[in-house]
C-alpha positions as CSV (number, residue, x, y, z in Angstrom):
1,X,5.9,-47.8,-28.5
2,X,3.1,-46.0,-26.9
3,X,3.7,-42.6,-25.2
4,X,2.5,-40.9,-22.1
5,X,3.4,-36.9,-22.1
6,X,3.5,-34.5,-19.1
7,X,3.3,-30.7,-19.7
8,X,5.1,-30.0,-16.5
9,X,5.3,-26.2,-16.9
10,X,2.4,-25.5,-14.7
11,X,3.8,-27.9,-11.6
12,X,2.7,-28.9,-8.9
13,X,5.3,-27.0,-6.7
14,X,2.8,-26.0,-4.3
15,X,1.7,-29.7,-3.2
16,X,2.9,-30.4,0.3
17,X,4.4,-33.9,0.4
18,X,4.9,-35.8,4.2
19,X,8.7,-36.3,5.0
20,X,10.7,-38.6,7.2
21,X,12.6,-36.1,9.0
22,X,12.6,-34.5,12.5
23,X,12.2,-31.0,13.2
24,X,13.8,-31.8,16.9
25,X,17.5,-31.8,15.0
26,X,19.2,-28.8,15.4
27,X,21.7,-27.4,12.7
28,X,25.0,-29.5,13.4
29,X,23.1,-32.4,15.4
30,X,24.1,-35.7,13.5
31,X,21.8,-37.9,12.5
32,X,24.1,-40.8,13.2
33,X,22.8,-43.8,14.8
34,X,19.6,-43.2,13.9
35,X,19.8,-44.7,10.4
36,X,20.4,-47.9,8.8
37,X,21.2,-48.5,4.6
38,X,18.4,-50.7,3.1
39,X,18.9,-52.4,-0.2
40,X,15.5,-53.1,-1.8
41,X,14.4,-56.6,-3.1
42,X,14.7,-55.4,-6.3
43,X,18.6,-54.7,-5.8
44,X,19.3,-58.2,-4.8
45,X,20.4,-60.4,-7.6
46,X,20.4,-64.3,-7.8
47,X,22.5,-66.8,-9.8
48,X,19.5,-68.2,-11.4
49,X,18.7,-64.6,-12.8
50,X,22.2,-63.9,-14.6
51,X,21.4,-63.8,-18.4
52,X,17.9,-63.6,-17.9
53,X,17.0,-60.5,-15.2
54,X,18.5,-57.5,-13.9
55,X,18.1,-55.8,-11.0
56,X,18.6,-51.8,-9.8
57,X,21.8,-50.8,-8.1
58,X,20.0,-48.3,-5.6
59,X,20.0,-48.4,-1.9
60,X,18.4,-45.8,0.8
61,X,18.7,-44.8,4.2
62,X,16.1,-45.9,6.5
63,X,15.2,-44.6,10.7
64,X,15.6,-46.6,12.9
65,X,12.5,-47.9,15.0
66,X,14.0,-46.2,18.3
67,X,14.3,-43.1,16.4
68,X,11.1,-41.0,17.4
69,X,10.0,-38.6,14.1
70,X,8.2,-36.0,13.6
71,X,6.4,-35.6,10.2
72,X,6.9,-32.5,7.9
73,X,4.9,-30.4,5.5
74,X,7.9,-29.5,3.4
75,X,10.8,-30.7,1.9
76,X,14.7,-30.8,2.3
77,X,17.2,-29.1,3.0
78,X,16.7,-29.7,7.1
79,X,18.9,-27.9,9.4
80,X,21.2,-30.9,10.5
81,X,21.1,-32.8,7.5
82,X,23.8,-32.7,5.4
83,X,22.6,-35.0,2.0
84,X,23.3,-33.7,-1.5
85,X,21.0,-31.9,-3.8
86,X,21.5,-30.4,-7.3
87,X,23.5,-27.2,-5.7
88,X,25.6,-28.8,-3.7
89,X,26.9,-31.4,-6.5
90,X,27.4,-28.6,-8.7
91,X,29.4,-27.3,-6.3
92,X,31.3,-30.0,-5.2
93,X,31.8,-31.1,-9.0
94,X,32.8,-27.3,-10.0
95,X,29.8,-27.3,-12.9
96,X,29.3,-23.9,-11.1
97,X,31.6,-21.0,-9.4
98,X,32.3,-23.0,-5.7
99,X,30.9,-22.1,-2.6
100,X,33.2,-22.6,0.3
101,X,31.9,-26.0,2.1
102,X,29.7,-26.5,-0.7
103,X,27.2,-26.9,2.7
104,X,23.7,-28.3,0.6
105,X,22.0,-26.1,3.1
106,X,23.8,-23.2,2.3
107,X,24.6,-23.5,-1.4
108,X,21.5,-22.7,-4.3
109,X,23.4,-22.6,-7.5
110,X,21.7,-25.2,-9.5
111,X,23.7,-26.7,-12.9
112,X,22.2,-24.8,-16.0
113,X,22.9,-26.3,-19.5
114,X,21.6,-29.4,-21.5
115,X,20.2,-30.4,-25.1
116,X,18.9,-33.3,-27.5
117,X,17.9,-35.5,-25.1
118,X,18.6,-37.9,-22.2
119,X,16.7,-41.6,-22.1
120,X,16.7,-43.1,-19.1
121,X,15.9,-46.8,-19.0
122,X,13.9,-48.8,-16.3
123,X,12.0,-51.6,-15.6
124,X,8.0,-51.6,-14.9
125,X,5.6,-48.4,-14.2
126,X,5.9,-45.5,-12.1
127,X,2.8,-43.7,-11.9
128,X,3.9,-41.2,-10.1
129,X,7.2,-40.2,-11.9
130,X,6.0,-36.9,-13.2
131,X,4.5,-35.3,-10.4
132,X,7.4,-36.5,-8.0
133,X,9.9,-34.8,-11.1
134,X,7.6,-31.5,-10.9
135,X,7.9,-31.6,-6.8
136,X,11.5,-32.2,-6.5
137,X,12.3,-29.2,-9.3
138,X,10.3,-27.4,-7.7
139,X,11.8,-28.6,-4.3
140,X,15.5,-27.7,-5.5
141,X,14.8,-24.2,-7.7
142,X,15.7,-26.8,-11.4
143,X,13.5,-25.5,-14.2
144,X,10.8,-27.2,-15.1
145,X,11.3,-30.5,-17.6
146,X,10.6,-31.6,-20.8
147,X,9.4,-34.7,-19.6
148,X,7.8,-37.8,-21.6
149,X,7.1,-41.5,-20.1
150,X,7.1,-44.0,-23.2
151,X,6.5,-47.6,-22.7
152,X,8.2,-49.7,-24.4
153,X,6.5,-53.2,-26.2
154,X,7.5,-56.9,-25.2
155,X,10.9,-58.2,-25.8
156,X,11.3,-60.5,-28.8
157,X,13.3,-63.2,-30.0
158,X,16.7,-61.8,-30.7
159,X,18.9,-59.4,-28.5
160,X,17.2,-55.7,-28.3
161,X,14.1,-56.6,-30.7
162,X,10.3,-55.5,-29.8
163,X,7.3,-57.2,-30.2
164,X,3.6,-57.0,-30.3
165,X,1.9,-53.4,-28.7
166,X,3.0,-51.3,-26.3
167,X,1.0,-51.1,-23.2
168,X,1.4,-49.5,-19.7
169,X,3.8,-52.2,-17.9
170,X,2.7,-53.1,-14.5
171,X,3.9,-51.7,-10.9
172,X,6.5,-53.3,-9.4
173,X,4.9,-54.1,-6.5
174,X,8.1,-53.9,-4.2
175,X,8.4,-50.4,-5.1
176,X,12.1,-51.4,-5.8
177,X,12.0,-49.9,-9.2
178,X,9.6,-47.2,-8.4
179,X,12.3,-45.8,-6.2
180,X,15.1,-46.3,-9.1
181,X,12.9,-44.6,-12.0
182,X,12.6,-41.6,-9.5
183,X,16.2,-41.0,-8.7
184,X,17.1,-41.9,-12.4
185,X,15.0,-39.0,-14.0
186,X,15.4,-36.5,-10.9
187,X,19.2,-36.6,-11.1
188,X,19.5,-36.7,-15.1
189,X,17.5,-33.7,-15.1
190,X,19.2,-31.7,-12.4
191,X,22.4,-31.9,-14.2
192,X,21.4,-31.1,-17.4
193,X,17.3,-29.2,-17.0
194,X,17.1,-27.9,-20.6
195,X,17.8,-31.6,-22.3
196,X,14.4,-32.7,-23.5
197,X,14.2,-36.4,-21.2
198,X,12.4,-39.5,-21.4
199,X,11.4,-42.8,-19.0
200,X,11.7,-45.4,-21.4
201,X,9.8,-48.3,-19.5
202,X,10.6,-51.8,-19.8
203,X,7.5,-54.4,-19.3
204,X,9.9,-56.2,-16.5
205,X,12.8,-56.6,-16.1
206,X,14.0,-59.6,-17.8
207,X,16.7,-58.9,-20.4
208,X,14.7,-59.3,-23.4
209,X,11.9,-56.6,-22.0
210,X,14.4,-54.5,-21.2
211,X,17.3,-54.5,-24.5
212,X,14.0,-53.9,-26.3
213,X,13.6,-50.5,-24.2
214,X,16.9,-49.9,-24.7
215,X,16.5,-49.7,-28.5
216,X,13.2,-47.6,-28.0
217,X,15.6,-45.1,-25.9
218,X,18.4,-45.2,-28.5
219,X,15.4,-44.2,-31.5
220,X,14.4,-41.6,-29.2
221,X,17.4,-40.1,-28.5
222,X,18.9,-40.3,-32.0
223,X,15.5,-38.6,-33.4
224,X,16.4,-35.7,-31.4
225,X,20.2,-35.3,-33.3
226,X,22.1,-37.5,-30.1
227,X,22.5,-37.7,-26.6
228,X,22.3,-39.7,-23.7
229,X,20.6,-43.5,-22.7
230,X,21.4,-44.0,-18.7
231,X,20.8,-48.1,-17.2
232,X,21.2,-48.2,-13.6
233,X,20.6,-51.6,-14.0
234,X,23.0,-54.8,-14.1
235,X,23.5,-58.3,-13.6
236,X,26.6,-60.7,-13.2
237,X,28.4,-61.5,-16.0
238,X,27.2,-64.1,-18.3
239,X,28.7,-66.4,-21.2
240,X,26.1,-64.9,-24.1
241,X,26.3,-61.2,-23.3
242,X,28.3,-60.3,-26.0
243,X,25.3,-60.6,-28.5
244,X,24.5,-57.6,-26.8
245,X,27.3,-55.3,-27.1
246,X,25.9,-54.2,-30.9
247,X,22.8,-52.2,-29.3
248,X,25.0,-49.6,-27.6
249,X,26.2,-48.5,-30.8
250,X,23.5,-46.4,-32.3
251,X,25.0,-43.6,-33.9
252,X,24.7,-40.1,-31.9
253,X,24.2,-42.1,-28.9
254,X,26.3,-42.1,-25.6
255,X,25.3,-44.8,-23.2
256,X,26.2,-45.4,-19.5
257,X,25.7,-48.3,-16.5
258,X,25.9,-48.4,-13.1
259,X,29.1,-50.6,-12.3
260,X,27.0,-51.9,-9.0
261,X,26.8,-52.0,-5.9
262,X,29.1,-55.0,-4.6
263,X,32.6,-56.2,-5.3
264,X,32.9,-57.4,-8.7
265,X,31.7,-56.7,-12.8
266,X,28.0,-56.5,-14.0
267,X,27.2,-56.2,-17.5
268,X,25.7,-53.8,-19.3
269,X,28.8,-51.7,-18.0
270,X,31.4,-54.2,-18.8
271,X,30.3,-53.6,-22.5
272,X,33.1,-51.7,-24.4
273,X,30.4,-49.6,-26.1
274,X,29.1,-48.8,-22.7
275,X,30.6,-45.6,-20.2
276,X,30.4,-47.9,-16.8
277,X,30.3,-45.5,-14.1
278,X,31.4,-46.5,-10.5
279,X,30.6,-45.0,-7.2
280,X,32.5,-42.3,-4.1
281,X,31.8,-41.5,-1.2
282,X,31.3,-37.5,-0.5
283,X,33.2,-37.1,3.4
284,X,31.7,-34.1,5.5
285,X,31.7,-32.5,8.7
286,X,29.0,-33.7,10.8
287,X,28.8,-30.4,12.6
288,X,29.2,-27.8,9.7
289,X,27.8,-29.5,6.9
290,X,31.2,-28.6,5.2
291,X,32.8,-30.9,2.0
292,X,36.0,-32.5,3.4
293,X,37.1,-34.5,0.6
294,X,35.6,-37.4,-2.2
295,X,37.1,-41.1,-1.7
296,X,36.2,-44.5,-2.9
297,X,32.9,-46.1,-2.1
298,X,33.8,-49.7,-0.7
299,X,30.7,-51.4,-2.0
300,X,30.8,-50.2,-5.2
301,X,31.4,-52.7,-8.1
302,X,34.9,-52.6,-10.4
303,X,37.4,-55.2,-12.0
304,X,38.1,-57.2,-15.6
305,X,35.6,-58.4,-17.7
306,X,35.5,-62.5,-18.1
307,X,34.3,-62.1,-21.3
308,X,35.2,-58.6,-23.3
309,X,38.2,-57.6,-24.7
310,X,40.2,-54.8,-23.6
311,X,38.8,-52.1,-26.0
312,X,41.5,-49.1,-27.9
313,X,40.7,-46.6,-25.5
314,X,41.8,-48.2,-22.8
315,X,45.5,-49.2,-24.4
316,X,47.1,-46.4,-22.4
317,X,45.8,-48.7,-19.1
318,X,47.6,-51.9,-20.5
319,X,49.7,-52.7,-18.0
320,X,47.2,-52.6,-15.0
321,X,43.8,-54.6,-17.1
322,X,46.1,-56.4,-19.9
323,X,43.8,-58.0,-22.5
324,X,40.4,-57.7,-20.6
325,X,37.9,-54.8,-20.5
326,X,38.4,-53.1,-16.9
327,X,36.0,-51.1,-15.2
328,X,34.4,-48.2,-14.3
329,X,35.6,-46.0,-16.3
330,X,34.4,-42.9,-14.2
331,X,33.0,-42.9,-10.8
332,X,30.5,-39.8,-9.1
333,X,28.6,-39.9,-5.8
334,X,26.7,-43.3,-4.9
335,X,27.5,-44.2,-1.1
336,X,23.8,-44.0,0.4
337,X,25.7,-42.8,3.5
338,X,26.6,-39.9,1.7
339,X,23.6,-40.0,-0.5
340,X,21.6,-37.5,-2.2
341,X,17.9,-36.6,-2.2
342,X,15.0,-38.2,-3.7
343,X,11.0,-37.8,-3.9
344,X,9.3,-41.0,-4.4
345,X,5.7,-41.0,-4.1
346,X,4.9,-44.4,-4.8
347,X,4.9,-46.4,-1.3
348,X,5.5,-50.3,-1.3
349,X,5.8,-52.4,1.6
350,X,9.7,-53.0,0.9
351,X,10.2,-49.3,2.7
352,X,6.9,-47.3,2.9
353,X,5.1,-48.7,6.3
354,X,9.2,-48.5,7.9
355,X,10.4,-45.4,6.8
356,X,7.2,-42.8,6.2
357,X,4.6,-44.5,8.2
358,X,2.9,-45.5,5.1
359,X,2.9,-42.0,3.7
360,X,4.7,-40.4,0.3
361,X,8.4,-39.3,1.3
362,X,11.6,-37.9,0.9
363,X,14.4,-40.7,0.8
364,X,18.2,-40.2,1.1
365,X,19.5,-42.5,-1.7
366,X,22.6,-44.3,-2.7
367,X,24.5,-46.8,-5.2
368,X,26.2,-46.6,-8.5
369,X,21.8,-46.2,-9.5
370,X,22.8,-42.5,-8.6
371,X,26.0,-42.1,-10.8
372,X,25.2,-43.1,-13.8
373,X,22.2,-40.7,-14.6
374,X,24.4,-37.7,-12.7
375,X,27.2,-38.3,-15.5
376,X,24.9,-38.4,-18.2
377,X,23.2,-35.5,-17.5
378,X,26.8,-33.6,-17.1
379,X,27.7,-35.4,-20.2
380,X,24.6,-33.4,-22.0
381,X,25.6,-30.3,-20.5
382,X,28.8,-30.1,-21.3
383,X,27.4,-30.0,-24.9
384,X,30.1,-32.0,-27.1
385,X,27.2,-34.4,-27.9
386,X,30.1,-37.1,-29.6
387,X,29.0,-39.8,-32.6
388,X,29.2,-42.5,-30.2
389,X,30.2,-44.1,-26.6
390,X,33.4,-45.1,-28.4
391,X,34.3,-41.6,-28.9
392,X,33.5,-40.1,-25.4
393,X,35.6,-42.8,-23.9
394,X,38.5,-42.1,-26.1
395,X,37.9,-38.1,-25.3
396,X,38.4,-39.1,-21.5
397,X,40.8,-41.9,-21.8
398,X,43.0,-38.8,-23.5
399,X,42.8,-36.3,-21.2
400,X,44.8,-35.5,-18.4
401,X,44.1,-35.5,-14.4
402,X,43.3,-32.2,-14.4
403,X,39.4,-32.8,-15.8
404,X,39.1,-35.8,-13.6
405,X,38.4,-35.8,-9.5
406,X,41.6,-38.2,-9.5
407,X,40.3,-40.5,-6.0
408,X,43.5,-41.7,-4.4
409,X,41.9,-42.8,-0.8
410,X,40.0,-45.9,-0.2
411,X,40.1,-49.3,-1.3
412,X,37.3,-52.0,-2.9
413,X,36.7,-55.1,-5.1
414,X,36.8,-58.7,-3.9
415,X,39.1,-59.3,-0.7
416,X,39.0,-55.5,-0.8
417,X,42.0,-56.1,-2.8
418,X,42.2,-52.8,-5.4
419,X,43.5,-49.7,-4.0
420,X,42.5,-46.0,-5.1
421,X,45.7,-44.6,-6.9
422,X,46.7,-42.0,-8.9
423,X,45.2,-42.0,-12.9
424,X,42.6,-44.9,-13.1
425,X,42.1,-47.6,-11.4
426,X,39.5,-50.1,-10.4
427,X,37.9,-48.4,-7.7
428,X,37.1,-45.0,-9.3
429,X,38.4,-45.5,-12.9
430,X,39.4,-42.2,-13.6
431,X,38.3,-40.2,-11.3
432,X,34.4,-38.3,-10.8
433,X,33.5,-34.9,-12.7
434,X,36.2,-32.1,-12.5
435,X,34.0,-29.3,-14.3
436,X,32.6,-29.8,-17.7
437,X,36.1,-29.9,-19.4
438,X,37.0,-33.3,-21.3
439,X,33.6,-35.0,-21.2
């Protein structure tokens, strides 16, 4: 593997970076209407890729063309706006004393915390990723990171092997994945700033490129005395996948995957050895900016496995998966309409000439491509740092409601025929962050 390091002490916090916002909304004025939810190329799956490519689970709210904008020198929070950011997750989440509202514009407690390490694990180069990390600390008041940007070799023959050098991989020339590697090690780090973190990049994102990264993250990780490897990457389920299940069990290792972003199961998160984490949606008051309540995520993927067995931990959910793995097994923020804040400096055509005129910008981002990384960074700061994914799931699967956001509104998978209920289910499995008790 060959490494690229970033001493991001000395940021570059006093950059100014162009934004698509307005400075004609006044505090309270909704930006409804005036937006649209885009799902990047590189979020679209085929049938000819399952078992040979994944794709990201990220989506992203884009202005309308009949919306007139005014550029800004400076980044969120924007009176009017009411998208998350590190604070205001903490405080809805309770990973710090609430704030009334838990209003992102009002609210500045960052989360604190974190250890060993965090590897997140995408597909091609971002060239930016470091300075957009350094800007959106910087943005949000999060320490500074320990950041390092390894790339990973080539895939070879056999599930999760490398072969030949490691070299830079190229662009993704959609931007797609540019977008993804942003949000994956902006949110990992907010939630846990004092874990040392790594972009593990893949040299595409075809299964064997990216299994191979996957056991590059998992070295990394375990070198540091355990941790956490995030995928926000999937595909459909396929007949050979099981070969792969044995990479996610690295000792000192916790690993989680988005559960996606449509009705239905994608693997890597119907693995057993895998923590597949599902997707809410955050309600709040378009004219205070107030936290009204956390309920399912429609879009966001859940059901039984065709091909894995229900594993121990979940025996106590028996009678609702019977003798197939069910997911998620947790759920946290992911509806782009209620998403969260991201800096991504790398413009493609897929979204830079629509949404920031061709310039660098601050995107409001959604899909289960936000959840995963946000539990594994709370995972890391709550600090248990278990032997394996195995034992975190049997921690949670023994705890009770009280440690759990239990989600009991909403409804999702195919036919929109699960229903949010009390204790797990198939929308939300058990339930978002609750505090850093039981994870």
């Amino acid at each position: 593997m060959k490494i690229r390091q970033f001493n991001v002490r000395f940021a570059i916090a006093t950059l100014l970076f162009t934004v698509c916002s307005t400075t004609a909304m006044a505090q309270g004025v909704s930006p409804g209407g005036s937006f649209s939810v885009t799902r990047p190329s590189s979020s679209i799956g085929s049938p000819l890729d399952v078992g040979k490519r994944a794709h990201t689970n990220v989506q992203y709210l884009l202005l309308s063309s009949n919306y007139q904008e005014t550029p800004q020198t400076y980044g969120p929070p924007y009176p009017g706006y009411f998208y998350e950011d590190p604070a205001s997750i903490a405080c809805i989440y309770n990973l710090k004393p609430p704030v009334w509202g838990c209003n992102p514009n009002v609210v500045s407690l960052n989360p604190t915390g974190g250890g060993r390490a965090i590897a997140i694990v995408d597909a091609y180069d971002d060239p930016d990723a470091a300075a957009d990390l350094a800007a959106f600390s910087a943005q949000f008041g999060v320490m500074p990171a320990k950041f390092t940007v390894v790339y990973a070799p080539p895939g070879g023959a056999t599930p999760g092997s490398c072969s030949g050098a490691a070299t830079e991989p190229p662009v993704d020339p959609t931007g797609g994945w540019e977008v993804e590697e942003s949000l994956d090690i902006e949110w990992a780090h907010s939630m846990a700033p004092e874990a040392t973190l790594y972009l593990v990049e893949a040299q595409s994102n075809y299964n064997t490129d990216l299994f191979c990264a996957v056991s590059v993250a998992s070295s990394l990780v375990q070198k540091h005395g355990g941790g956490e490897v995030s995928m926000s990457w999937g595909e459909g389920e396929f007949s050979g996948q099981t070969a792969y299940d044995s990479l996610f069990t690295i000792p000192k290792v916790v690993y989680f995957a988005s559960a996606g972003d449509s009705p239905g199961v994608i693997y890597p998160s119907t693995s057993p050895n895998v923590v597949a984490v599902g997707g809410t949606s955050l309600s709040t008051n378009l004219i205070t900016g107030n936290f009204i309540l956390e309920n399912v995520w429609q879009d966001a993927g859940g059901g039984l496995s065709a091909y894995e067995s229900r594993p121990n931990y979940q025996k106590g959910i028996s009678n609702i998966v019977g003798q197939q793995r069910g997911v998620p097994d947790v759920a946290a923020v992911a509806n782009p309409n209620t998403g969260v804040w991201v800096l991504d400096n790398f413009v493609a055509p897929d979204y830079g000439s629509t949404y920031c005129g061709g310039t660098p910008c601050w995107l409001i981002v959604g899909g289960t491509s936000v959840s995963s990384p946000t539990w594994a960074g709370i995972v890391n700061a709550a600090g248990s740092f278990r032997a394996s994914t195995n034992a975190e799931l049997s921690e949670m699967y023994s705890q009770n409601e009280s440690v759990f956001n239990d989600i009991t509104l909403g409804t999702c998978g195919v036919y929109i025929g699960y229903f949010a209920s009390r204790g797990w289910d198939f929308c939300t499995g058990l339930g978002s962050p609750q505090s850093y008790s039981g994870k």
